[in-house]
N, CA, C and O atoms as CSV, one atom per row, in Angstrom:
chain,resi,resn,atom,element,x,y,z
A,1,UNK,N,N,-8.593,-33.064,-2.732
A,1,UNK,CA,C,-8.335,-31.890,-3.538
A,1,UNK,C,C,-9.602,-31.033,-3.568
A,1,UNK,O,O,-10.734,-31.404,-3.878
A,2,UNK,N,N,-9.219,-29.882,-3.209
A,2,UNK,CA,C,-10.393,-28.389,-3.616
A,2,UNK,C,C,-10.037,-27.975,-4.563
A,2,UNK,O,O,-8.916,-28.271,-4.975
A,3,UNK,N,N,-10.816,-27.188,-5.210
A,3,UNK,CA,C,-10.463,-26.086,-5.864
A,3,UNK,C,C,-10.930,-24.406,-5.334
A,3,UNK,O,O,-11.905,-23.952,-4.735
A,4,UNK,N,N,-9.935,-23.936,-5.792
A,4,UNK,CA,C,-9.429,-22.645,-5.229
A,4,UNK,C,C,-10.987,-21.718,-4.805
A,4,UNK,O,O,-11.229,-21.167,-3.731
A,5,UNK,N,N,-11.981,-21.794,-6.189
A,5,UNK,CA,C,-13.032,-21.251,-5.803
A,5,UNK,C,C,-14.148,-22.083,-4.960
A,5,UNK,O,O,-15.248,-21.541,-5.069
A,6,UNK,N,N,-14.166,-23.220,-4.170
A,6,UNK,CA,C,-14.742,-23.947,-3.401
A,6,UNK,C,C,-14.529,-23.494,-1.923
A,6,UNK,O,O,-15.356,-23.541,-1.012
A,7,UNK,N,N,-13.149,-23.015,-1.880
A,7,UNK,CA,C,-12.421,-22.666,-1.172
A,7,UNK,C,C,-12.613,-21.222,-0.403
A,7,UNK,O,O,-12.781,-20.935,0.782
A,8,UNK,N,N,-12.538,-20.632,-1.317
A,8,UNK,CA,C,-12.987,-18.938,-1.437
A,8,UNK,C,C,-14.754,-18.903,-1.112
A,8,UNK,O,O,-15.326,-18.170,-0.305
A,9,UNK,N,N,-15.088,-19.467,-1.604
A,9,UNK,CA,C,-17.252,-20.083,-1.092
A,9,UNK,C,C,-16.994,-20.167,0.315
A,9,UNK,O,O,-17.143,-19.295,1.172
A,10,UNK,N,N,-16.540,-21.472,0.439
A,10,UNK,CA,C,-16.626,-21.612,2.110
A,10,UNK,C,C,-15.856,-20.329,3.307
A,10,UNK,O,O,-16.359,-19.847,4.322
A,11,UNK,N,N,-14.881,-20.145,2.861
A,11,UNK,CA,C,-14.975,-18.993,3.756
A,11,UNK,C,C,-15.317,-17.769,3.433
A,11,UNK,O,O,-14.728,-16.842,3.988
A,12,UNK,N,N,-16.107,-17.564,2.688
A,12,UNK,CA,C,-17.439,-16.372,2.596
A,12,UNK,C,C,-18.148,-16.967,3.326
A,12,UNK,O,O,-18.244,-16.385,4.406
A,13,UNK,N,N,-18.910,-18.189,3.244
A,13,UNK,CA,C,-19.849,-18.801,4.046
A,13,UNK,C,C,-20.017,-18.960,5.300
A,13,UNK,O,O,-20.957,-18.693,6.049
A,14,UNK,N,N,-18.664,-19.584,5.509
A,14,UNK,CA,C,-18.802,-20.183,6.831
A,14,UNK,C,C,-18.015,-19.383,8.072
A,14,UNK,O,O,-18.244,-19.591,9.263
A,15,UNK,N,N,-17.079,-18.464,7.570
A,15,UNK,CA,C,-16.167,-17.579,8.253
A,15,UNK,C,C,-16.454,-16.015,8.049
A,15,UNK,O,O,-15.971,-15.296,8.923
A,16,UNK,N,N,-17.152,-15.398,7.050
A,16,UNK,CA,C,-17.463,-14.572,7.266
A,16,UNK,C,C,-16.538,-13.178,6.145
A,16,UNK,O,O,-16.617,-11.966,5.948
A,17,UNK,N,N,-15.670,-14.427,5.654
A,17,UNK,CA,C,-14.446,-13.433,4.996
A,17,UNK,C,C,-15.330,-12.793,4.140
A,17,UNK,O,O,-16.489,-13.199,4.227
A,18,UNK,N,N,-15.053,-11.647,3.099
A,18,UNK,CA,C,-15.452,-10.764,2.078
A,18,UNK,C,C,-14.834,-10.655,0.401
A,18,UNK,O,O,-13.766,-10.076,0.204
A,19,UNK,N,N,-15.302,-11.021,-0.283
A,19,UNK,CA,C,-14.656,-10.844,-1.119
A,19,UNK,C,C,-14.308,-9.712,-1.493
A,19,UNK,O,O,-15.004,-8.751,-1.164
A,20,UNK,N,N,-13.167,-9.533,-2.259
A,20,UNK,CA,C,-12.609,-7.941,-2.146
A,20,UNK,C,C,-12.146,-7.653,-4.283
A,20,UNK,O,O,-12.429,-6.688,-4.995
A,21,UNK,N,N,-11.547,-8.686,-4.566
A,21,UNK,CA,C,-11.350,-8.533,-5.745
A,21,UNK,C,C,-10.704,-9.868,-6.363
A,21,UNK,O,O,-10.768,-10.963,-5.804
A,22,UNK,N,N,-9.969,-9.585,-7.799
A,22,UNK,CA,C,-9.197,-10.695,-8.386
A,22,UNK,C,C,-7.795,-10.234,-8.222
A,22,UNK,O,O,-7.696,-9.453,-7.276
A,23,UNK,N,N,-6.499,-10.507,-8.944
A,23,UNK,CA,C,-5.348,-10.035,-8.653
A,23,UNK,C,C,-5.316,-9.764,-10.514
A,23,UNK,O,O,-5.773,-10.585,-11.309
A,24,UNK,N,N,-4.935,-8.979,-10.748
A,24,UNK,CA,C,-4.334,-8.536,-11.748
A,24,UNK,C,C,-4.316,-9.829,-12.889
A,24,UNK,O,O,-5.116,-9.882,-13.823
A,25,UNK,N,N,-3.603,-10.519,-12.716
A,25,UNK,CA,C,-3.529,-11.790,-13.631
A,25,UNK,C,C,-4.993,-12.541,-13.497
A,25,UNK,O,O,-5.310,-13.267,-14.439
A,26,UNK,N,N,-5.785,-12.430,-12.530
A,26,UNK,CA,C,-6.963,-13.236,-12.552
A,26,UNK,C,C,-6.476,-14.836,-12.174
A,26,UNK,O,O,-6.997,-15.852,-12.633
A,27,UNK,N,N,-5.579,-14.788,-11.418
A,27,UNK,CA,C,-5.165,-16.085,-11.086
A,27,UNK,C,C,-5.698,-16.321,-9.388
A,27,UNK,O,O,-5.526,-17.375,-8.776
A,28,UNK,N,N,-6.185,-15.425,-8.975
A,28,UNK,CA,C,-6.562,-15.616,-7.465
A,28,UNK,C,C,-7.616,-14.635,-6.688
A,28,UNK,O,O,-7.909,-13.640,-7.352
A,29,UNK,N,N,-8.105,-14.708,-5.685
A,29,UNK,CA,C,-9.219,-14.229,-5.376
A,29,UNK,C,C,-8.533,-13.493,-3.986
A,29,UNK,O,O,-7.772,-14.185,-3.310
A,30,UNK,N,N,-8.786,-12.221,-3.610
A,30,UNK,CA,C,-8.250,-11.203,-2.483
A,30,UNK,C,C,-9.714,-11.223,-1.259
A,30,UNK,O,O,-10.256,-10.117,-1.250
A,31,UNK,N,N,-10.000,-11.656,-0.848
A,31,UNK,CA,C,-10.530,-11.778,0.492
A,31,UNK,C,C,-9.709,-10.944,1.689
A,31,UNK,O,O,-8.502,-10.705,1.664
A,32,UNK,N,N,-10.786,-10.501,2.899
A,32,UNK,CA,C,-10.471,-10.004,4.296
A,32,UNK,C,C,-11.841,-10.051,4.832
A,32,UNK,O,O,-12.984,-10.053,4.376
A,33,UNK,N,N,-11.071,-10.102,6.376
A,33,UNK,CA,C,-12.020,-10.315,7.203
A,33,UNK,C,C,-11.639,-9.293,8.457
A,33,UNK,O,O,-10.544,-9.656,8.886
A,34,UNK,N,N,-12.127,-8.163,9.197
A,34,UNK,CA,C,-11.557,-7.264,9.698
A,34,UNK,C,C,-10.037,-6.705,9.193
A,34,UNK,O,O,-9.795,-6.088,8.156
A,35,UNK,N,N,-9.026,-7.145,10.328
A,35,UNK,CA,C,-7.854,-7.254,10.026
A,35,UNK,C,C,-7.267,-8.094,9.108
A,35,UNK,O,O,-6.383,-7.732,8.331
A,36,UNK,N,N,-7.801,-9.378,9.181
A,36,UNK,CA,C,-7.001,-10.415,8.679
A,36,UNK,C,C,-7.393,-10.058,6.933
A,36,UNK,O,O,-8.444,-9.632,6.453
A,37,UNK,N,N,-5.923,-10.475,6.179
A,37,UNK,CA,C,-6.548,-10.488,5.189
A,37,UNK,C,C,-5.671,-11.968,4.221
A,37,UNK,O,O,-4.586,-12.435,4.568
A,38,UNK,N,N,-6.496,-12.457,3.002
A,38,UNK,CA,C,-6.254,-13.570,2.165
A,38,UNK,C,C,-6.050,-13.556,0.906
A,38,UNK,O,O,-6.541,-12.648,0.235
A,39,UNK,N,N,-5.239,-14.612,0.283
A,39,UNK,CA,C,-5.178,-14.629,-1.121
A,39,UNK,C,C,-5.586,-16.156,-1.715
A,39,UNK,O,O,-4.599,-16.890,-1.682
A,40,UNK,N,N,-6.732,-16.789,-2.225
A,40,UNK,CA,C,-6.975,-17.958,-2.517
A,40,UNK,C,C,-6.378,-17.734,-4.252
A,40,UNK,O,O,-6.445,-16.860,-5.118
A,41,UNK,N,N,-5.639,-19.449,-4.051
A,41,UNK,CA,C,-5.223,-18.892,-5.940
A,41,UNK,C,C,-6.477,-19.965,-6.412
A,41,UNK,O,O,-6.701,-21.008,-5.798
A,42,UNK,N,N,-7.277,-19.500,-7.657
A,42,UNK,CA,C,-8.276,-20.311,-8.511
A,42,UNK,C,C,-7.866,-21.401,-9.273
A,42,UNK,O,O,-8.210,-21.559,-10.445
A,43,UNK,N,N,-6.974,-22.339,-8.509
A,43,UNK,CA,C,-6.701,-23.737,-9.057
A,43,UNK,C,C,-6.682,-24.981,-8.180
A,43,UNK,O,O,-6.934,-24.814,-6.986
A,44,UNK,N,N,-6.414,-26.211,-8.621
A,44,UNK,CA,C,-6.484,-27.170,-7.848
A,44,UNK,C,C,-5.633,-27.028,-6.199
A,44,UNK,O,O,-4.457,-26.675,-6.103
A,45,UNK,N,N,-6.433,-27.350,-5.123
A,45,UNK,CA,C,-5.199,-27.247,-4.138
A,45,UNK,C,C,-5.396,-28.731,-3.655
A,45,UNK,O,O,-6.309,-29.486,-3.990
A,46,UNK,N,N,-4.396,-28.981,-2.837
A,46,UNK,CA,C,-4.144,-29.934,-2.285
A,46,UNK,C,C,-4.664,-30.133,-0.748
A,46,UNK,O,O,-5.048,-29.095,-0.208
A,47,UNK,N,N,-4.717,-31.174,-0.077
A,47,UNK,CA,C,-5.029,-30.323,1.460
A,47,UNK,C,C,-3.890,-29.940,2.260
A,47,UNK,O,O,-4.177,-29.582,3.402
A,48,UNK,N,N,-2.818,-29.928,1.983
A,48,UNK,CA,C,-1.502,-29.090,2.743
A,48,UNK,C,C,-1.638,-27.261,2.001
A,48,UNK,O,O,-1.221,-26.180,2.416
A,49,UNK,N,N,-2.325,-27.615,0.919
A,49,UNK,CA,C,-2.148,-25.909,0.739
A,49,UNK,C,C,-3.844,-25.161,1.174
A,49,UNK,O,O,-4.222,-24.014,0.935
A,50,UNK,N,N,-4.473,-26.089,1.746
A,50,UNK,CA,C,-5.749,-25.508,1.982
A,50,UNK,C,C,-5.425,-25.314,3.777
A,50,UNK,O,O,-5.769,-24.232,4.253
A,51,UNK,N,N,-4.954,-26.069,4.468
A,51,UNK,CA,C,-4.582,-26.140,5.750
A,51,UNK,C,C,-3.403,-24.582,6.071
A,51,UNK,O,O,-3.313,-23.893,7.087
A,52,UNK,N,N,-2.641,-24.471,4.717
A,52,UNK,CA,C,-1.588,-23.544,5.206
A,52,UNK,C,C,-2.693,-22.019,4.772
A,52,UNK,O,O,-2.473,-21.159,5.624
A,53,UNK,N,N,-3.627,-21.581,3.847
A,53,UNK,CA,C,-3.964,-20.758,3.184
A,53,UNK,C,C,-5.498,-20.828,4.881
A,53,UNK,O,O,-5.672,-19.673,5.270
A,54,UNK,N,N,-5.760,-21.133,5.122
A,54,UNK,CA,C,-6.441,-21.229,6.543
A,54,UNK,C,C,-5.808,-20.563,7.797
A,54,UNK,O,O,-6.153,-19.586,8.461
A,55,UNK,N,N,-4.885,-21.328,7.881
A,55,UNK,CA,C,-3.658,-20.777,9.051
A,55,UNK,C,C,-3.672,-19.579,8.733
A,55,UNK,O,O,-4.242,-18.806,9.502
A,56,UNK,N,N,-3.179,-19.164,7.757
A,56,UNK,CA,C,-2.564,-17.979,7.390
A,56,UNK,C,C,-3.719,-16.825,7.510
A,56,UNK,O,O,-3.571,-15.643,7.817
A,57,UNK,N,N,-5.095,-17.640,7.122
A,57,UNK,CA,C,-6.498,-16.435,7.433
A,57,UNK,C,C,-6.703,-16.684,8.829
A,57,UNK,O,O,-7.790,-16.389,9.325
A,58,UNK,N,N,-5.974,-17.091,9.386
A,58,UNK,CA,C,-6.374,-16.856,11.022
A,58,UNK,C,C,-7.592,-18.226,11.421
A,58,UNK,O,O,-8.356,-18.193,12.386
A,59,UNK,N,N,-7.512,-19.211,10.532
A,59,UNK,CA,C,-8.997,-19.982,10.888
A,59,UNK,C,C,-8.217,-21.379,11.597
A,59,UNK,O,O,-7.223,-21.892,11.081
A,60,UNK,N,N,-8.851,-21.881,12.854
A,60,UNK,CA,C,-8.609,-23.028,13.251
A,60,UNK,C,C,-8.467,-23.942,12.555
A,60,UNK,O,O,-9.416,-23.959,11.772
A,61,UNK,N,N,-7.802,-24.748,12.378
A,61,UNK,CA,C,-8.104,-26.372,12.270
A,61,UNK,C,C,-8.573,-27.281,12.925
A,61,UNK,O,O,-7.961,-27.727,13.896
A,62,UNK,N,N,-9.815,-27.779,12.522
A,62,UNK,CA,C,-10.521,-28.477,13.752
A,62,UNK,C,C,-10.255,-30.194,13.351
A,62,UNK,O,O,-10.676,-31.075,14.100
């Protein structure tokens, strides 16, 4: 288990994404990276929802 803002760290860090804002409710964090863009939510994830929220930013699974 991650949590959502561990999550949102590492790919600022390690991928390069940007943070961009919160969402209205403050339940999640809006990241992009050129084109691609993300929504991390700020709670516990699991690793099936960290693997799908990856995919979805365009990042390998290694």
């Amino acid at each position: 288990m991650i949590h959502g803002e561990n999550l949102a760290k590492d790919l600022r860090r390690d991928h390069g994404f940007v943070h961009v804002g919160r969402t209205r409710d403050g339940k999640a964090v809006v990241m992009h990276k050129g084109d691609r863009w993300t929504v991390v939510p700020l709670r516990w994830l699991n690793n099936d929802a960290v693997d799908a929220i990856k995919a979805k930013a365009g990042i390998g699974l290694v």
